[in-house]
One Martini backbone bead per residue (centre of mass of N, CA, C, O) as a GRO file, in nm:
protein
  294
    1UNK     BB    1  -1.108  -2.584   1.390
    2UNK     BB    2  -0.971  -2.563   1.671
    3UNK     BB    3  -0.763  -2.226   1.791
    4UNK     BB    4  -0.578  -2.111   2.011
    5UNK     BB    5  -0.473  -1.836   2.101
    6UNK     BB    6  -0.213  -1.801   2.194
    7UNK     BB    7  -0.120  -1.884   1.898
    8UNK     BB    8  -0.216  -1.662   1.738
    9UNK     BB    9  -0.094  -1.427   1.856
   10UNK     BB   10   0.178  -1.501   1.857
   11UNK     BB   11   0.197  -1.531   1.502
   12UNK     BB   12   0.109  -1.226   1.489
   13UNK     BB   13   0.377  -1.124   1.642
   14UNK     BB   14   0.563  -1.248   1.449
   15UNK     BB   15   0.455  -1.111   1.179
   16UNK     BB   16   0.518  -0.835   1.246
   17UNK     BB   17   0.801  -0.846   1.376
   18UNK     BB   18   1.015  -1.081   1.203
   19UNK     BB   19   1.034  -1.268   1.494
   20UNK     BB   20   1.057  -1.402   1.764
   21UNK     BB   21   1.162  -1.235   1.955
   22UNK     BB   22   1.014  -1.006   1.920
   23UNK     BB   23   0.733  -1.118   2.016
   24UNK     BB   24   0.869  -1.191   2.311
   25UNK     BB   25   0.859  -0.906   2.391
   26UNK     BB   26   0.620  -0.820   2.354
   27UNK     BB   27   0.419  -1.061   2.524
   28UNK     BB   28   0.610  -1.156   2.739
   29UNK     BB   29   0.748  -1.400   2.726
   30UNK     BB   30   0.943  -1.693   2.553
   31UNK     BB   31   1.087  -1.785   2.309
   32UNK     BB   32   1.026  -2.106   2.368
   33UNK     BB   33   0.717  -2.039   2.352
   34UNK     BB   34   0.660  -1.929   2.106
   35UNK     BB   35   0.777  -2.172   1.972
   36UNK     BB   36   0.571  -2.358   2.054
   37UNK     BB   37   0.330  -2.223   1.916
   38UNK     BB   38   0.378  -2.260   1.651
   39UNK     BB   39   0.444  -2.557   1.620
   40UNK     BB   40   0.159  -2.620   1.684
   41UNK     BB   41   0.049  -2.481   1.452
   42UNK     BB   42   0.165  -2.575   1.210
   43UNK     BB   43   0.032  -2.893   1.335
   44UNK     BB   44  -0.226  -2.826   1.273
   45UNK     BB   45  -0.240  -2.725   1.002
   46UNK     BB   46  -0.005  -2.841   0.796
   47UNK     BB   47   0.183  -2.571   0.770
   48UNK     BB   48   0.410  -2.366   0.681
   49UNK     BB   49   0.430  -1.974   0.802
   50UNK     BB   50   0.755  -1.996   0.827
   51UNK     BB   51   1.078  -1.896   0.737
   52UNK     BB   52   1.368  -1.894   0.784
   53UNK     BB   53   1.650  -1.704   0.893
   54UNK     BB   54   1.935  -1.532   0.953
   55UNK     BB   55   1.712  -1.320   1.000
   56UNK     BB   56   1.417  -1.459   1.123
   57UNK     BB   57   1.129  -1.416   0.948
   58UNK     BB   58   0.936  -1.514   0.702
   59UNK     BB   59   0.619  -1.544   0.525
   60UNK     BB   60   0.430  -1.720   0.410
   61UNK     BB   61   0.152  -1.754   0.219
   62UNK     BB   62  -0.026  -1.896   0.487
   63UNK     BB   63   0.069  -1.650   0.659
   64UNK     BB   64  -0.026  -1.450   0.549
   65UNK     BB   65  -0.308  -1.517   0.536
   66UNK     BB   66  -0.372  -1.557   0.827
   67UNK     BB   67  -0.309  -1.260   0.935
   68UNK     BB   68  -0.569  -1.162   0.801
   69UNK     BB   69  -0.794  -1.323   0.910
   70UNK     BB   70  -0.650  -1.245   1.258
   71UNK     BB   71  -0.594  -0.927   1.296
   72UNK     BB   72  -0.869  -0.780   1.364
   73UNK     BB   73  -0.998  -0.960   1.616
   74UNK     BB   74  -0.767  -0.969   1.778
   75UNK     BB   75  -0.749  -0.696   1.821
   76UNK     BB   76  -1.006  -0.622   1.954
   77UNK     BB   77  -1.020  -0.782   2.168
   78UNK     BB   78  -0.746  -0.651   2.284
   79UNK     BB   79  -0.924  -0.350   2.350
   80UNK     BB   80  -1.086  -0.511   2.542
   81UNK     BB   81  -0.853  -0.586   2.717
   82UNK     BB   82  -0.821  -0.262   2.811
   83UNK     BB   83  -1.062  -0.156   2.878
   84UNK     BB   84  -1.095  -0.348   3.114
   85UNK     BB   85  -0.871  -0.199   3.263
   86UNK     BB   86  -0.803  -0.090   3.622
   87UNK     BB   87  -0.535  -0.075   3.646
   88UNK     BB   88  -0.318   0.166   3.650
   89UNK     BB   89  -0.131   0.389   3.409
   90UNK     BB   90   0.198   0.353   3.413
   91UNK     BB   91   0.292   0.583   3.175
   92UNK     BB   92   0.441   0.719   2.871
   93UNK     BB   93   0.329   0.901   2.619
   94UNK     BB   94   0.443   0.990   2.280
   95UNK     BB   95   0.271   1.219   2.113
   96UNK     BB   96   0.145   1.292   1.780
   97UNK     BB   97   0.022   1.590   1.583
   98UNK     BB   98  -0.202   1.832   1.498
   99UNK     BB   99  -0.252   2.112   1.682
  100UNK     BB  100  -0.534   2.138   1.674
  101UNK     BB  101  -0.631   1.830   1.747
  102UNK     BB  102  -0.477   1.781   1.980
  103UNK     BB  103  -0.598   2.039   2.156
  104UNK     BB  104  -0.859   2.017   2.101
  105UNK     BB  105  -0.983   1.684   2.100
  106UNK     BB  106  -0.726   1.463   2.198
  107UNK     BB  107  -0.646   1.561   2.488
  108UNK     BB  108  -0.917   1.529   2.632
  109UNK     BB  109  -0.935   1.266   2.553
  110UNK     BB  110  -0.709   1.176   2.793
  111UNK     BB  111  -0.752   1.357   3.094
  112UNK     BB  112  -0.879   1.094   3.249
  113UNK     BB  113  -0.624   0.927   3.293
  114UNK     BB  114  -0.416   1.090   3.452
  115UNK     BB  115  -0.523   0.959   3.726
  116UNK     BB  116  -0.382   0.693   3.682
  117UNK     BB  117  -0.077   0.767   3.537
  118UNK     BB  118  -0.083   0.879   3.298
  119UNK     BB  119   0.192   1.018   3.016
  120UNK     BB  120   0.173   1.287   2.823
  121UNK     BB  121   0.366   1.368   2.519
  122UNK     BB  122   0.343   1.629   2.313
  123UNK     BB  123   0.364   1.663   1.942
  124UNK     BB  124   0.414   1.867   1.660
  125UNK     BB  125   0.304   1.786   1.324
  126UNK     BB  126   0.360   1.634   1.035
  127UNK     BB  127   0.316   1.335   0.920
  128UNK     BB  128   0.602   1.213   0.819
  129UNK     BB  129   0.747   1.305   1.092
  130UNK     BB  130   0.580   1.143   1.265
  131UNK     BB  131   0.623   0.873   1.155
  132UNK     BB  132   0.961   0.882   1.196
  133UNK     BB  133   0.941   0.866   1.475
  134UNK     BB  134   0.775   0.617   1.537
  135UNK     BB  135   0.959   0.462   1.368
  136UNK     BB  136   1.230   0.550   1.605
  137UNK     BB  137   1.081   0.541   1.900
  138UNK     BB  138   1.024   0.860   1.971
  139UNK     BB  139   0.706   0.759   1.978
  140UNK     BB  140   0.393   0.631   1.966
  141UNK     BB  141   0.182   0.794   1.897
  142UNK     BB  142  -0.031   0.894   1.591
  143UNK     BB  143  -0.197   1.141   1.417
  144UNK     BB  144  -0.301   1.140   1.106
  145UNK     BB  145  -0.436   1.280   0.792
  146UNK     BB  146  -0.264   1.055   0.649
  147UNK     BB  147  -0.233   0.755   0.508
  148UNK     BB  148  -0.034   0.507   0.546
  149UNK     BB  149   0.224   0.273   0.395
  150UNK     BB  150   0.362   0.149   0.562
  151UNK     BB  151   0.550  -0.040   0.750
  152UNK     BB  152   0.455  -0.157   1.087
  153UNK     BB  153   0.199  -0.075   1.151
  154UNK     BB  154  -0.112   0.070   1.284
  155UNK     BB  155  -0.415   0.136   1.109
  156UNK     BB  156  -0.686   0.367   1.203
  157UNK     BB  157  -0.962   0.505   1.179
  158UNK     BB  158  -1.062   0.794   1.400
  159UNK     BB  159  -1.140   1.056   1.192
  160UNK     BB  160  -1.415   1.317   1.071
  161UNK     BB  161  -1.364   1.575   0.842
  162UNK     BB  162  -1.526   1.905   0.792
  163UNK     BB  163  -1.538   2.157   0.544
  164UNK     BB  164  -1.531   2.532   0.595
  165UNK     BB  165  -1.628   2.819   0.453
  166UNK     BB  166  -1.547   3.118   0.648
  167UNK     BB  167  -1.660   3.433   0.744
  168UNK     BB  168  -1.767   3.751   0.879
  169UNK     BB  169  -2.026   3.883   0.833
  170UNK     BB  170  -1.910   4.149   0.647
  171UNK     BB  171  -1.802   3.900   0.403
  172UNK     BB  172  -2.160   3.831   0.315
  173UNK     BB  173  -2.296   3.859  -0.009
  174UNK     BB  174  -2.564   3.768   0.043
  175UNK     BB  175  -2.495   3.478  -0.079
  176UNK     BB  176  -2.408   3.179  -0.172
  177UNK     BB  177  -2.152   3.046  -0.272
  178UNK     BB  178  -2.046   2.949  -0.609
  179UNK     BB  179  -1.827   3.150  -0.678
  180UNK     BB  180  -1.499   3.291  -0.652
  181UNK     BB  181  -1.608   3.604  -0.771
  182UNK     BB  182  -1.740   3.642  -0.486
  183UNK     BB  183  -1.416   3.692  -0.355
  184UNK     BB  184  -1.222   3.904  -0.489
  185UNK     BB  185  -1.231   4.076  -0.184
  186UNK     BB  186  -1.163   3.897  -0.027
  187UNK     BB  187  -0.962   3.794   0.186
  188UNK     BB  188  -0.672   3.502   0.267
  189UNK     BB  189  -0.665   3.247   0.478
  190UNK     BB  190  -0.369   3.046   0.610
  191UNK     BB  191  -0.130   2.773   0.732
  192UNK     BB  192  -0.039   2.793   0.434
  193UNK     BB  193   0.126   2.892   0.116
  194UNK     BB  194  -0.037   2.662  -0.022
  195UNK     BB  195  -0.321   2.627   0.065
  196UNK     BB  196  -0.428   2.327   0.040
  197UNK     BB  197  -0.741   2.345   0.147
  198UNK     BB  198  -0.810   2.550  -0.050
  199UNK     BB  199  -0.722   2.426  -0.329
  200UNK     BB  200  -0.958   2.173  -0.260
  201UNK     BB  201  -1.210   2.372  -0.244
  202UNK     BB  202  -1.170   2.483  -0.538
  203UNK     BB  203  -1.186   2.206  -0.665
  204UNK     BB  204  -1.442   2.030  -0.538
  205UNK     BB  205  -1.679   2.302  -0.532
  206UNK     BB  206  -1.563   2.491  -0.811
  207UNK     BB  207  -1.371   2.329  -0.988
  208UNK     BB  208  -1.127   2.534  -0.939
  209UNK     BB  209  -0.815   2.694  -0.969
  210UNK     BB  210  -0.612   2.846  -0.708
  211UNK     BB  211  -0.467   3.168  -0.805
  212UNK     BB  212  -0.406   3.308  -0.539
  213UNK     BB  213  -0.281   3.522  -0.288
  214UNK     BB  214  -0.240   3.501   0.029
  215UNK     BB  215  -0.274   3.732   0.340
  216UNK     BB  216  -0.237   3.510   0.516
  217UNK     BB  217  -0.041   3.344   0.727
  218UNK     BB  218  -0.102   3.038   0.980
  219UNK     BB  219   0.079   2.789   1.168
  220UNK     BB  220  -0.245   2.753   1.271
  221UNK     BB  221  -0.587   2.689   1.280
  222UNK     BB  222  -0.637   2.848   1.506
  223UNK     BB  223  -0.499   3.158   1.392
  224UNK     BB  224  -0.679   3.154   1.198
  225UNK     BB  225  -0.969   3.164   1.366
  226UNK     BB  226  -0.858   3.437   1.477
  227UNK     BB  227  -0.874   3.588   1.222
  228UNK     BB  228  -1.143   3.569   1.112
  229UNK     BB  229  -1.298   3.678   1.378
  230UNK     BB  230  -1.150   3.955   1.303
  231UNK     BB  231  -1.190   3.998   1.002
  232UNK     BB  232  -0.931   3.903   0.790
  233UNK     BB  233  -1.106   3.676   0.623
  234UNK     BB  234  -1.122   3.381   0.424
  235UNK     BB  235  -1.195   3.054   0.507
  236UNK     BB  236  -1.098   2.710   0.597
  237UNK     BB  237  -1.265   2.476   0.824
  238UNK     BB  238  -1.305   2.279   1.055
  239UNK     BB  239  -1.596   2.229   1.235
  240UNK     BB  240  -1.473   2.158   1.525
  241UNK     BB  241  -1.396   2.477   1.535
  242UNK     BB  242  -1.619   2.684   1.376
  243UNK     BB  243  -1.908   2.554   1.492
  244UNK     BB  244  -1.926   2.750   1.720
  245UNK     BB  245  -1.947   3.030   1.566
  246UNK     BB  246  -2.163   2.974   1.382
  247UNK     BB  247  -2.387   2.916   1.605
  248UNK     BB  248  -2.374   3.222   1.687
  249UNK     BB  249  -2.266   3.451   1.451
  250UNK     BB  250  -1.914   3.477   1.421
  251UNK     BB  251  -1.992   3.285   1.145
  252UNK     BB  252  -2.000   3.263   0.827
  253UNK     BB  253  -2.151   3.047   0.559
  254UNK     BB  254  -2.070   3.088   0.251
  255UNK     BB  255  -2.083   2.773   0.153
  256UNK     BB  256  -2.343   2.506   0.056
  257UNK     BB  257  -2.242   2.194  -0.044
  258UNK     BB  258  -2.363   1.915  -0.093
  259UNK     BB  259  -2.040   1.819  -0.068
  260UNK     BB  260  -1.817   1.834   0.200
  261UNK     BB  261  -1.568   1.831   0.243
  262UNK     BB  262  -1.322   1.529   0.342
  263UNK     BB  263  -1.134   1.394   0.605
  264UNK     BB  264  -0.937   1.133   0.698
  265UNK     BB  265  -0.811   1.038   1.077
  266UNK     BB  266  -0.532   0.888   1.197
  267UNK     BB  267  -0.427   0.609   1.371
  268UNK     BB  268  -0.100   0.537   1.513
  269UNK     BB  269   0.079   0.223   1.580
  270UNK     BB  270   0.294  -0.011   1.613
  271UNK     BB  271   0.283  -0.343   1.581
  272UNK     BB  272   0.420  -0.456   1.824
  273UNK     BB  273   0.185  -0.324   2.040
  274UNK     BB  274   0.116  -0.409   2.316
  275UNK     BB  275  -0.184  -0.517   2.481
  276UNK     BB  276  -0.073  -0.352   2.750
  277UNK     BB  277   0.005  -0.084   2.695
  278UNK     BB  278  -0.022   0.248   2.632
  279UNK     BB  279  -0.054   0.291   2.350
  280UNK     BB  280  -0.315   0.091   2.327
  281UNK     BB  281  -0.457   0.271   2.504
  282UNK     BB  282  -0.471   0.505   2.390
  283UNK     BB  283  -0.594   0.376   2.122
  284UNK     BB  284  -0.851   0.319   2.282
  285UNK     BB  285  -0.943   0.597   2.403
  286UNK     BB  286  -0.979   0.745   2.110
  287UNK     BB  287  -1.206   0.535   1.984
  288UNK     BB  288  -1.367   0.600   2.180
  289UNK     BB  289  -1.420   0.865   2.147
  290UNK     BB  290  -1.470   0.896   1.779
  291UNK     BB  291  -1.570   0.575   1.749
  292UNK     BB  292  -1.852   0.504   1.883
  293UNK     BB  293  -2.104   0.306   1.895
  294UNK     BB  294  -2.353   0.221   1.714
   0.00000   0.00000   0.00000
C-alpha cells in the first residue's frame, strides 16, 4: 500500500502534539487539513488511529505502533530537506548544555550558521534543570550528559566522550597506574564536591571506591584543566578538553586502561519542532559536526 507523506507527517505531528490544533500549529497547516489527512489515513489503514477526547486525541494501539515504524525515516527526511534549506535562517535559539561542551564544541560547530542570520543564545546548566527549560519552552535545544526519559521530547546520541586520568608530568609515577595507592600522595581536582567523574573512574577503571576528599573543586571542567596544567593535582577529563595537551607533553596520561570510560551526550528537542524550525536547524547543523556520515 503506497501511502502520501503529507498524510504520514500530519499523523506524526498528531501523535506528538496529543491534539490535531497542536499539529497543525507545528506543520503551518490549517487544522481542516490535518483533520483531512488522518481521516485519509485512517480510511486507507481501514482503521481508527486515535481517540477523540475532551481535550486532544489519545493514540489507539494502531496508532502508537504506525508511529513507531514511521518516526525515525520520517525524521531523518526531515534533516534533509532542512539541510538542503538556501535561505538564511533568521530566528534567535536558546540553547543550553554543559559549559565545557557548549563553549569547546558545540559553539563553534554553529559559528557558520550566524552569518545566515542564525541568533543563539546559550545558557550553561545541569541536564535537569535545562530539560526544565526545555520543556517550559524557554530553551530550545539542550545537549545533556544523560539520556532524558521524559515524554514529548527527541532525543538522539549526538557524542561519544572518551575520559583520561591525568596529571602534569611532575605527578607521573614513573610508570602507568594500576592502582589507586600509586595516587595517595597526588592531590584531586574535580569539578563538583560529589566528584562523580572521578567516582566513576575509580570504580571502572580501579574497581574500587573513591574513598578520598578533593583537594580543588572547579564547577567548570575548563577551570579543571587549568589547574591540572599548572600543576595543581591529578583529575579525570574528556578527551576532547585535554587529549591536546596530552599530546603535547604538557599532560601526562596516568592510567592507559583497556576500556576507557565513555558517556553519550544527547541532543534534545521538543517532539513537536517543527520541520523548518531553527531549532530542528540547529539539531541538523549539531548531528552534521558530531555524527558525520560514515
Amino acid at each position: 500500500m503506497s501511502l502520501s507523506l503529507d498524510l504520514l507527517r500530519s499523523f506524526l505531528a498528531i501523535h506528538r502534539a496529543g491534539s490535531i490544533t497542536g499539529a497543525a500549529d507545528t506543520l503551518g497547516l490549517s487544522q481542516p487539513t490535518v483533520t483531512a489527512h488522518l481521516k485519509a489515513l485512517e480510511g486507507a489503514l481501514g482503521r481508527p488511529l486515535f481517540e477523540r477526547q475532551a481535550r486532544g486525541v489519545r493514540a489507539t494501539a494502531a496508532g502508537d505502533q504506525l508511529a513507531r515504524r514511521v518516526a525515525e525515516p520520517i525524521d531523518a527526511l526531515h534533516g534533509l530537506v532542512v539541510d538542503e534549506l538556501a535561505e538564511p535562517i533568521a530566528a534567535t535559539v536558546h540553547l543550553g548544555g554543559p559549559a565545557d561542551f557548549l563553549s569547546h564544541q558545540a559553539l563553534p560547530a554553529l559559528a557558520g550558521r550566524l552569518a545566515d542570520g542564525l541568533q543563539v543564545r546559550a545558557r550553561f546548566g545541569l541536564p535537569d534543570e535545562l530539560l526544565d527549560a526545555l520543556a517550559a519552552r524557554s530553551l530550545d535545544v539542550v545537549i545533556s550528559s544523560v539520556r532524558p526519559r521524559r515524554p514529548g521530547l527527541r532525543v538522539t546520541p549526538l557524542y561519544d566522550e572518551l575520559f583520561a586520568l591525568v596529571a602534569a608530568p611532575r605527578w607521573y609515577p614513573g610508570t602507568p597506574v594500576t592502582s589507586p595507592e600509586l595516587l595517595r600522595d597526588v592531590p584531586l581536582v574535580a569539578f563538583a564536591e560529589e566528584a562523580p567523574i572521578l567516582r566513576r573512574y575509580w570504580r571502572s577503571v580501579f574497581g574500587v571506591r573513591l574513598t578520598r576528599t578533593v583537594a580543588l573543586v572547579v564547577p567548570d571542567l575548563r577551570g579543571v584543566l587549568a589547574a591540572v596544567l599548572a600543576g595543581a593535582g591529578a583529575s579525570v577529563l574528556p578527551t576532547y578538553l585535554c587529549g591536546d595537551a596530552i599530546e603535547a607533553g604538557r599532560l601526562k596520561l596516568l592510567a592507559e586502561p583497556e576500556v576507557p570510560p565513555l558517556n553519550t551526550g544527547y541532543v534534545v528537542t521538543r517532539s513537536d519542532a517543527g520541520p523548518r524550525s531553527a531549532a530542528t536547524l540547529v539539531r541538523a547543523e549539531l548531528l552534521r559536526a558530531f555524527r558525520p556520515p560514515s
